[in-house]
C-alpha positions in Angstrom: -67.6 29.7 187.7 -64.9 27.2 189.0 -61.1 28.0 188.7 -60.6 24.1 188.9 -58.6 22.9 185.4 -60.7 21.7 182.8 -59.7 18.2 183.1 -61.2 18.8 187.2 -64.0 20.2 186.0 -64.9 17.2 183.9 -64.3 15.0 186.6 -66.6 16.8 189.3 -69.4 16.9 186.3 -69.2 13.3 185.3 -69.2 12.4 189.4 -72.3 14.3 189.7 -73.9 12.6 186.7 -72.7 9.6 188.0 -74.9 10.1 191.7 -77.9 10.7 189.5 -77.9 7.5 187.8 -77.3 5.9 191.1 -80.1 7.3 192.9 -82.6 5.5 191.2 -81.3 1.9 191.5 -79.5 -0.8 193.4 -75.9 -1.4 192.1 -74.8 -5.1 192.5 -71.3 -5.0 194.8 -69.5 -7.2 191.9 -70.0 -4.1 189.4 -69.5 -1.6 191.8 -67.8 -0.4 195.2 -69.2 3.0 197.1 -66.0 5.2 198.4 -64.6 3.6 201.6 -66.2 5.5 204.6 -69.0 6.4 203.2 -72.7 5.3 204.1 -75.4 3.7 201.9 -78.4 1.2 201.7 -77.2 -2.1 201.9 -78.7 -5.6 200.9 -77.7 -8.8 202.1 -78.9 -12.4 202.9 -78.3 -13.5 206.7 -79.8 -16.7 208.6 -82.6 -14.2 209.5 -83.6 -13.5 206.0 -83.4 -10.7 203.2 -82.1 -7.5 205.0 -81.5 -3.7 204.1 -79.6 -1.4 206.6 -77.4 1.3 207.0 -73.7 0.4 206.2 -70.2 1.7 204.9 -67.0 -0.3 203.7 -63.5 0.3 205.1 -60.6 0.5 202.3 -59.9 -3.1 202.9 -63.1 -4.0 201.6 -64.9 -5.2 204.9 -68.3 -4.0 206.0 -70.1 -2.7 208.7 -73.2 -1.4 209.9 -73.1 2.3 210.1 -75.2 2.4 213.9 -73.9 3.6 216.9 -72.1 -0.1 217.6 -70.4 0.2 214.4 -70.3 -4.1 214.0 -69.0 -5.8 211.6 -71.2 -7.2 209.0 -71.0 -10.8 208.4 -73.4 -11.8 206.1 -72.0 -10.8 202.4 -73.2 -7.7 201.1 -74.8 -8.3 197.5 -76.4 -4.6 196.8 -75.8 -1.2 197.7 -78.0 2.1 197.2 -76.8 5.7 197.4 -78.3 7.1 200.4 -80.9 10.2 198.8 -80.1 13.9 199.7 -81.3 15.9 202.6 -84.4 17.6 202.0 -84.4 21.4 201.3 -85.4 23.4 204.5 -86.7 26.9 204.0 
């Protein structure tokens, strides 16, 4: 069991729950934001077309792709999906 407060507790569980719902569906960006730093799906529109890559969000709100070049994305990002979890080894 978790020595964390109550009100910590709560917030842990209803992150969790949170993840869940997310796992199963795009999240437009004007609802939501993911954390700064953190990767996930993204959609956009570019000259090229529809596209969905790897990509994170800094704290001042600009994206990139999250590959080994790290670039800038300029194309504005409408969608973004909670990468799944790892698989279970054993």
């Amino acid at each position: 069991m978790c020595n964390c407060p109550r009100d910590s507790r709560r917030a842990i569980n209803s992150m969790a729950e949170q993840r869940k719902r997310d796992q199963g569906c795009w999240i437009a960006v004007n609802d939501r934001l993911p954390l700064p730093y953190v990767d996930v799906l993204v959609a956009l529109h570019s000259p090229e077309g529809q596209i969905v890559d790897l990509g994170y969000r800094n704290r001042k709100g600009v994206w990139f792709y999250a590959d080994i070049n790290r670039e800038k994305i300029l194309a504005a990002v409408a969608y973004w999906h909670p990468l799944p979890d790892p698989p279970r080894w054993g």
